[in-house]
C-alpha positions as CSV (number, residue, x, y, z in Angstrom):
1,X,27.0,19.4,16.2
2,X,24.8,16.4,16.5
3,X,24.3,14.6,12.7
4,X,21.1,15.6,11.5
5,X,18.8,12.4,11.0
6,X,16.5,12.9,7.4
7,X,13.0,12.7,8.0
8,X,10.0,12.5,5.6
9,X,6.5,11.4,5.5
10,X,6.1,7.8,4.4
11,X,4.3,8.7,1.2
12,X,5.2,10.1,-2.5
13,X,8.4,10.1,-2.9
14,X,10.0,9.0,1.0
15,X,11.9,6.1,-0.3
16,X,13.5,8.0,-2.6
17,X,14.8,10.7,0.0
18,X,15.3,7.9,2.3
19,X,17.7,5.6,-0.4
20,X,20.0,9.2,-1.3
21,X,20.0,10.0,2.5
22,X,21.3,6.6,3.4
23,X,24.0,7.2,1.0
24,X,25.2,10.1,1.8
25,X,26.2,8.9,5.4
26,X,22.8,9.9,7.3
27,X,20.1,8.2,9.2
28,X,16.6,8.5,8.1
29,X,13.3,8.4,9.8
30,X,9.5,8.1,8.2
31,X,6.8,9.5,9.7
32,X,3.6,7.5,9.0
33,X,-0.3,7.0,9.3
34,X,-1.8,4.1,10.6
35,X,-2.2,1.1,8.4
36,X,-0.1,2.6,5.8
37,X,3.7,1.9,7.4
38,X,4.2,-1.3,6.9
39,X,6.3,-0.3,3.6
40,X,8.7,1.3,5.8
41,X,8.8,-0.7,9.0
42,X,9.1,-4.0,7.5
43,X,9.7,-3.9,3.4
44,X,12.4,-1.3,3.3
45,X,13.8,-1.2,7.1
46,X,17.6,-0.8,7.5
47,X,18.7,-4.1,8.4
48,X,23.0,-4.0,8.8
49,X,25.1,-6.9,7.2
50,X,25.8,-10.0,9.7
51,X,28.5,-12.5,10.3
52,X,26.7,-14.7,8.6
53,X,27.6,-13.1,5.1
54,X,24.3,-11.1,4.4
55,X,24.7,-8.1,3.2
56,X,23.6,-4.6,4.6
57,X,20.1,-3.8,3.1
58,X,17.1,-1.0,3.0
59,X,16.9,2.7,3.3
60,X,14.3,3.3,6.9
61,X,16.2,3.1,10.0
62,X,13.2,4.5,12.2
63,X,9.7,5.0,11.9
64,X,7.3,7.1,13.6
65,X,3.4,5.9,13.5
66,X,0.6,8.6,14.3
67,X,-3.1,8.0,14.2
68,X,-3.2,10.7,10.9
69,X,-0.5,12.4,9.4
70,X,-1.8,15.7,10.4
71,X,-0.4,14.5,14.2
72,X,2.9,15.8,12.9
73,X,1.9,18.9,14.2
74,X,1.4,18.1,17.8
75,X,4.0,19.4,19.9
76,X,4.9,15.6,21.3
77,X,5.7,14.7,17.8
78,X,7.9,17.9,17.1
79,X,9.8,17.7,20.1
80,X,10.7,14.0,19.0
81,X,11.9,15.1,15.7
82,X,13.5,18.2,16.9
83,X,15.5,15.9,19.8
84,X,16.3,13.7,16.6
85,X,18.2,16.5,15.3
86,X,15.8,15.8,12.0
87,X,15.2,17.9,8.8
88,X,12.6,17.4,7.1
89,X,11.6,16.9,3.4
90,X,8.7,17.9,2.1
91,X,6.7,16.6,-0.6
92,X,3.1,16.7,-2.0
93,X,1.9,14.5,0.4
94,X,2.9,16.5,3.6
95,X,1.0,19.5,1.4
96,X,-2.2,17.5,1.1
97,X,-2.4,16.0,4.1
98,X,-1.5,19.1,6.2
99,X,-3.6,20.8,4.2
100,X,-2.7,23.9,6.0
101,X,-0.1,25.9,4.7
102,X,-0.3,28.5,7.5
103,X,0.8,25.7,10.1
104,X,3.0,24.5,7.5
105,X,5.1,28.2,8.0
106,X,4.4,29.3,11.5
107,X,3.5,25.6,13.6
108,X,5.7,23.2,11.9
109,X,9.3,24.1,14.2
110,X,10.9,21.7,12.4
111,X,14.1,22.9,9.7
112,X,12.4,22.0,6.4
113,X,15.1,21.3,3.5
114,X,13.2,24.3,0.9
115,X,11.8,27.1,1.3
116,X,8.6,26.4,3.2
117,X,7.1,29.7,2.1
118,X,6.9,28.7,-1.4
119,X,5.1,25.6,-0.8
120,X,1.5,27.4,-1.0
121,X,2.1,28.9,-4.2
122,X,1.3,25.7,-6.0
123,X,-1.8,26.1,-5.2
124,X,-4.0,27.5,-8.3
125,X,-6.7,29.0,-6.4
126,X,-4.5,30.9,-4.1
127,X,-3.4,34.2,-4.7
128,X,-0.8,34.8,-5.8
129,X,0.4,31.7,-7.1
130,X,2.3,29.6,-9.9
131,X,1.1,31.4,-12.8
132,X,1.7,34.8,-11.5
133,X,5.3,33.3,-10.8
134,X,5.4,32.2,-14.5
135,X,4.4,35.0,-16.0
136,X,6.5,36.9,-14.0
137,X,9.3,34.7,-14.9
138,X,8.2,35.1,-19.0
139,X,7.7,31.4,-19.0
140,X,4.6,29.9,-21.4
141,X,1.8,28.8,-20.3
142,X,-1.5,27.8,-21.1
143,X,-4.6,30.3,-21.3
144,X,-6.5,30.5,-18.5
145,X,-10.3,31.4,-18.9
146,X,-11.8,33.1,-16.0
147,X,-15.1,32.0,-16.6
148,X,-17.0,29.6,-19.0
149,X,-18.3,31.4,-20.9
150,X,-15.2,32.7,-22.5
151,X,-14.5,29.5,-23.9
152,X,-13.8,29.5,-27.3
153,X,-10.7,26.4,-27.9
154,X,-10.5,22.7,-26.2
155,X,-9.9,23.3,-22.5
156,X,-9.1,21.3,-19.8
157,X,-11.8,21.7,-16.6
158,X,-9.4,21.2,-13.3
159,X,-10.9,21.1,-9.9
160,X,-10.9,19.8,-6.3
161,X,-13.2,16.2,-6.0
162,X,-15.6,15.8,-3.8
163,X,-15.2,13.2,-1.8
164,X,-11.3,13.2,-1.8
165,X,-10.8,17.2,-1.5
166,X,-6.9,17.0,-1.9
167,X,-7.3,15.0,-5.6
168,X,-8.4,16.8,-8.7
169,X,-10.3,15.6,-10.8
170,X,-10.5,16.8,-14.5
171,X,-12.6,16.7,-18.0
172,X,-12.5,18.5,-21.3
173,X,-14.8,20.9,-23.3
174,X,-15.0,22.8,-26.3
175,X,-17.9,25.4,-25.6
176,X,-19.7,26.8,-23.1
177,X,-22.5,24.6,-23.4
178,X,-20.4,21.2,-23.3
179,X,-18.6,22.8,-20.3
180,X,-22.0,23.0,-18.8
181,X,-23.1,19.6,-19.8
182,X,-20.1,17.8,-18.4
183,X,-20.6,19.8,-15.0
184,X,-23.8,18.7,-14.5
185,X,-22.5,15.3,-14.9
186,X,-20.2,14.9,-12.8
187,X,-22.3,16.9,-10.7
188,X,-24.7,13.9,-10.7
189,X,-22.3,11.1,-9.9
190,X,-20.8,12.8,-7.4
191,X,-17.3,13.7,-9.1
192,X,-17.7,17.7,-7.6
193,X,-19.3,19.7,-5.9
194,X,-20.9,23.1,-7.4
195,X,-19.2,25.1,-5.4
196,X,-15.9,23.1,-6.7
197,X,-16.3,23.4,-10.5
198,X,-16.9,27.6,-9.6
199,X,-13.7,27.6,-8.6
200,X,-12.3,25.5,-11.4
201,X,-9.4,26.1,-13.6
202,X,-10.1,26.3,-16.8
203,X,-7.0,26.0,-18.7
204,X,-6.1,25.8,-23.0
205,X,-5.8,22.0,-23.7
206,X,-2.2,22.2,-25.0
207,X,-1.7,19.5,-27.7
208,X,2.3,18.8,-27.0
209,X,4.8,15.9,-25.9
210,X,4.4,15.8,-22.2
211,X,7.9,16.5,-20.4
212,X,8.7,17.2,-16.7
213,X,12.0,19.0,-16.3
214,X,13.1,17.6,-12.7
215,X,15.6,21.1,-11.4
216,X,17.9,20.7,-8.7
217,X,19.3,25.0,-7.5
218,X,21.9,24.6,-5.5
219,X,22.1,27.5,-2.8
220,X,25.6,26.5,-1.1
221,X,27.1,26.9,-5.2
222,X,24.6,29.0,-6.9
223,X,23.9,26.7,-9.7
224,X,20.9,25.1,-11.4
225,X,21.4,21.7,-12.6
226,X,18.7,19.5,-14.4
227,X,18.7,16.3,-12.5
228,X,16.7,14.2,-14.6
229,X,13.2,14.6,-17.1
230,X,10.1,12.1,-17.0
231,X,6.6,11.5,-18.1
232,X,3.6,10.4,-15.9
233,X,1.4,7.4,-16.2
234,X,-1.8,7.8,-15.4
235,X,-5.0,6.1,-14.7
236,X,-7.2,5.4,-16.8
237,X,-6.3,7.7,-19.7
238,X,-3.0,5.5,-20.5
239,X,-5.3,2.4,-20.7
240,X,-8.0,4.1,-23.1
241,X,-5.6,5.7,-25.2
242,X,-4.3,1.7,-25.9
243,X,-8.0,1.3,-28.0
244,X,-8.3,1.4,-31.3
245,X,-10.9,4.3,-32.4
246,X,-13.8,3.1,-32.8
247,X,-13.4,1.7,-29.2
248,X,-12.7,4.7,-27.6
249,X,-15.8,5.8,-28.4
250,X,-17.7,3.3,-27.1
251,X,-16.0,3.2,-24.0
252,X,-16.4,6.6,-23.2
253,X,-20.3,5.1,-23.0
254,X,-19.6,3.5,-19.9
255,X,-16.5,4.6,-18.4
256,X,-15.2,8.1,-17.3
257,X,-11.2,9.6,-18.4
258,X,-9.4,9.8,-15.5
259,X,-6.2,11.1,-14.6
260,X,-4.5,9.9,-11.5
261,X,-1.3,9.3,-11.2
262,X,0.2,6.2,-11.3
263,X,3.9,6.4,-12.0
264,X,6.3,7.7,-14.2
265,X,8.3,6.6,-17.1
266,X,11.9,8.6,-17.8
267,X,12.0,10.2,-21.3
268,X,15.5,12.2,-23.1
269,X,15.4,15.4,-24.9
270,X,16.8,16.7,-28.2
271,X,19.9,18.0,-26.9
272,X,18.6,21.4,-28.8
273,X,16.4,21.8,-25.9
274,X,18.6,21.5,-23.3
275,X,19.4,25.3,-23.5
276,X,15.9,26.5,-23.1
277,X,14.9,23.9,-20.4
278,X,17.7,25.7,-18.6
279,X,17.0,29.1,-19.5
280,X,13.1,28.6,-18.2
281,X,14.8,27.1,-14.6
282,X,16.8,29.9,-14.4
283,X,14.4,32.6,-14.9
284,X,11.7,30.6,-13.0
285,X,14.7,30.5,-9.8
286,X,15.2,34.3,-10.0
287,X,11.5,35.4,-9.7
288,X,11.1,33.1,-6.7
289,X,14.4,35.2,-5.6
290,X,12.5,38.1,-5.7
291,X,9.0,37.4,-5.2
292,X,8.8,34.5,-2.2
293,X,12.4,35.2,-0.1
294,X,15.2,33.7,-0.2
295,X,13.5,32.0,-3.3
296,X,13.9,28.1,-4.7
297,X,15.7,25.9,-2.4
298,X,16.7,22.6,-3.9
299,X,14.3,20.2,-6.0
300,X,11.7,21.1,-8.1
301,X,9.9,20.7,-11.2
302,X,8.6,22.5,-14.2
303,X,6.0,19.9,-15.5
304,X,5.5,20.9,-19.5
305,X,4.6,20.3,-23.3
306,X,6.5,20.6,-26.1
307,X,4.9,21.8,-29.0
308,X,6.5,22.6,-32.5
309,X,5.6,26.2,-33.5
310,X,7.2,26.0,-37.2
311,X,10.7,25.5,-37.4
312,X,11.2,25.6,-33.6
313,X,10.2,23.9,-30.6
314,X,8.1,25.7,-27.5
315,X,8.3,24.5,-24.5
316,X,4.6,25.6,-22.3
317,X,4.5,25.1,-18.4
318,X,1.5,23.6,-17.2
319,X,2.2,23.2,-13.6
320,X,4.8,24.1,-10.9
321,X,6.0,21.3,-7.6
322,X,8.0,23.7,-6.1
323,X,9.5,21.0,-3.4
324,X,10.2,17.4,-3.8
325,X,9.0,16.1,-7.1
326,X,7.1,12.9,-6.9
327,X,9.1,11.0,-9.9
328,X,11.9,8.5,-8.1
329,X,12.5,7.3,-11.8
330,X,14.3,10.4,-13.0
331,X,18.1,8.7,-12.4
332,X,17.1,6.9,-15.0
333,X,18.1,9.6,-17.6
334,X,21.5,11.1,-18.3
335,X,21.7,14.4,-17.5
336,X,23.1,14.1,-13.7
337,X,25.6,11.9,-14.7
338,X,26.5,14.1,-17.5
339,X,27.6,16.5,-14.5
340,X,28.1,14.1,-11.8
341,X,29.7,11.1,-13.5
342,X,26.8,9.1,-12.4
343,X,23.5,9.2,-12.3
344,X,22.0,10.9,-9.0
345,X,18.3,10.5,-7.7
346,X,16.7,13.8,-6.4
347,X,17.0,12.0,-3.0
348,X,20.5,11.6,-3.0
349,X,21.0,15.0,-4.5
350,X,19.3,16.3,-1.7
351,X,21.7,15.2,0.8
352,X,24.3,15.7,-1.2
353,X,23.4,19.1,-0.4
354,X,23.0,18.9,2.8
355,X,26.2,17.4,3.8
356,X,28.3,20.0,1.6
357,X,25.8,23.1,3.9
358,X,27.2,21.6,7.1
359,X,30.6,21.0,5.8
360,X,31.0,24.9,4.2
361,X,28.9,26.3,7.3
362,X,26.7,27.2,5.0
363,X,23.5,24.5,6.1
364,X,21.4,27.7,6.9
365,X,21.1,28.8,3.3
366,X,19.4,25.4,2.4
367,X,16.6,25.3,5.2
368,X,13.9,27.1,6.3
């Protein structure tokens, strides 16, 4: 059997998958758009070691360029990657920029390291979706309020921006009539559209310790490990929240909360809630089992807060990546090397995986 090259598209996390594919043995190759590869082609190309002394250096041994990412999908392209012997990795990128889960299962011929048929549920306003998987699953999670009106606690307003569809954007209300008032708003500056904010979320503002438990379930040893944990950075909230008071409110005069993501910082856990962080995975894995065949497939994350609810500690899911999470920073804690002996990125994890599938025959439980 050929050796299967690792291929990814050259956003989110691709460096990442590219770094742990290149050191478990494989070749790697980076699909990207136009005017956005030069990351790839130049910064972090493969480049072996020389006579001259210089060590062997960067993670991208071959790059694809297409006018939009969404080319993927043309049979020319497949046909490349499937001559390449390539599986792919997904991530939230290839999600957005697809942007077409259908062609995502049927069009896309391509062995994707995952379940591929999972990928849609993180999608809020599809049906069914992460929050019928997490009740299912028993796991917390923050009220949802079907409709504004019903209101009645500090909520968090999620929904799809206008002018970049695959973003959301986000505010916060108290009441009916603020929620109304901060529609119209962003209404008028062009934030969303109507017909976006009527199909908002409009989820219980959780007051906790943000926390992303970063899973790893292993199909080819029936195991769930916790790779790593982080917090995100984001734009501009991590700025604002840096002013004193009486600042804040002045500079909610002028400016607008945002919440983009900008990066991640790693964080550690009470060791306490170790054995519920793997208790949530583990029930979380076995409704995918059932619900979304053959169920959870390698990486993903369970993005949380921790609240205290007097004496303990709750743990309340606020979202679901069920694929590739987007944090390259989570080797930075210590709970892979407590298994491993070392600390081990998702990306290398991932083909860690892989190589042990073809090794025990067993490289068809791990791709879809």
């Amino acid at each position: 059997m050929k050796q299967p090259v690792i291929g990814v598209l050259g956003s989110h996390s691709a460096l990442d998958v590219c770094r742990g594919a290149k050191d478990e043995g494989f070749k790697t190759l980076v699909i990207t758009q136009k005017g956005r590869g030069k990351t790839y082609s130049d910064y972090y190309k493969s480049c072996p070691s020389t006579s001259s002394g210089r060590p062997s250096v960067g993670c991208v041994d071959e790059v694809i360029e297409l006018e939009k990412f969404a080319d993927i999908l043309k049979p020319k392209v497949q046909e490349k990657l499937i001559k390449e012997n390539c599986i792919f990795i997904p991530h939230r990128s290839f999600e957005v920029y697809i942007n077409d889960y259908d062609a995502i299962e049927r069009r896309f011929k391509i062995p994707i390291f995952g379940n591929r048929f999972l990928l849609r549920y993180e999608e809020r306003t599809q049906k069914p979706n992460q929050y019928d998987l997490l009740q299912k699953a028993q796991i917390k999670f923050p009220k949802i309020f079907k409709k504004p009106s019903e209101i009645d606690r500090l909520v968090i307003v999620k929904a799809q921006q206008k002018k970049v569809s695959f973003e959301r954007g986000f505010f916060f209300a108290s009441t009916p009539k603020e929620f109304d008032t901060e529609s119209k708003k962003r209404i008028e500056s062009g934030l969303f559209t109507k017909e976006g904010l009527e199909n908002a979320v409009i989820e219980e503002f959780i007051v906790g310790t943000p926390v992303n438990f970063n899973y790893f379930y292993s199909s080819v040893y029936n195991r769930l490990e916790l790779v790593g944990t982080d917090t995100r950075r984001q734009t501009n909230l991590d700025g604002f929240l840096r002013l004193p008071a009486p600042q804040q409110i002045e500079a909610l005069k002028h400016i607008e909360i945002t919440f983009k993501e900008m990066g991640h910082t790693a964080v550690t856990l009470p060791e306490s809630l170790l054995e519920e962080a793997f208790a949530i995975g583990e029930r979380f894995v076995k409704v995918t089992q059932k619900e979304v065949t053959p169920g959870l497939i390698g990486p993903f994350a369970l993005q949380a807060l921790i609240r205290p609810i007097f004496p303990e500690l709750e743990i309340v899911v606020y979202d679901v990546s069920p694929r590739m999470p987007g944090s390259p920073g989570i080797s930075a804690t210590p709970y892979s090397s407590y298994l491993y002996g070392e600390s081990i990125s998702m990306g290398r994890r991932i083909a860690m995986e892989i190589k042990e599938g073809i090794k025990k025959n067993k490289l068809s439980q791990v791709i879809t």
